[in-house]
C-alpha positions, 0 to 999 in steps of 0.5 A: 518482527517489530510491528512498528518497523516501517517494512512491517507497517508497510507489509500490514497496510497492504493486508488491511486494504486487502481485507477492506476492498471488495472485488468490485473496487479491486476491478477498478482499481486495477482499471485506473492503474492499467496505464501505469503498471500494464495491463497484462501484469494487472490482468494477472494479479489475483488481490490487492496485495500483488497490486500493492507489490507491482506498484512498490516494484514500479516505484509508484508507491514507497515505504512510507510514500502513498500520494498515488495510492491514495489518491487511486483509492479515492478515484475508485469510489473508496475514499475513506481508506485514504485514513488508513493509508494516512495512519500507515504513512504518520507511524512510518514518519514517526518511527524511531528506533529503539536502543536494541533495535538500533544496535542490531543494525 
């Protein structure tokens, strides 16, 4: 897989936030989403990865559209991801697809 498509962008952002976020944040994370997603479906997920899942299928965040997530990082006490989801958001705008790629499309 092309590692500067937007969909693989979008799939590793998910994994560095699973990767960066303790337990505690992840708790409240889900805490400040239990109105928005639901709190029986939070109570399920197991990461922060089906967290990320669950908000891309309500439409709470898109490929390349992290307002939300952001600012969900941020009033979890975790602020300074808000770079790391902003370096996932500037490869996505910027992305351009090569020759090859465009003619397989």
């Amino acid at each position: 897989m092309d590692a500067t498509r937007p969909e693989y962008i979008h799939n590793h952002l998910s994994l560095d936030l699973k990767n960066e976020i303790t337990r505690d944040q992840f708790k409240a994370i889900k805490q400040l989403l239990w109105g928005t997603v639901g709190r029986a479906q939070l109570e399920e997920a197991e990461d922060v990865c089906h967290v990320f899942n669950l908000m891309f299928d309500k439409g709470i965040i898109s490929i390349g559209e992290y307002g939300v997530l952001k600012r969900l990082v941020r009033d979890a006490g975790i602020g300074r991801l808000v770079g790391v989801i902003e370096e996932a958001e500037n490869r996505i705008r910027t992305y351009k697809p090569n020759e090859n790629q465009a003619k397989k499309e």
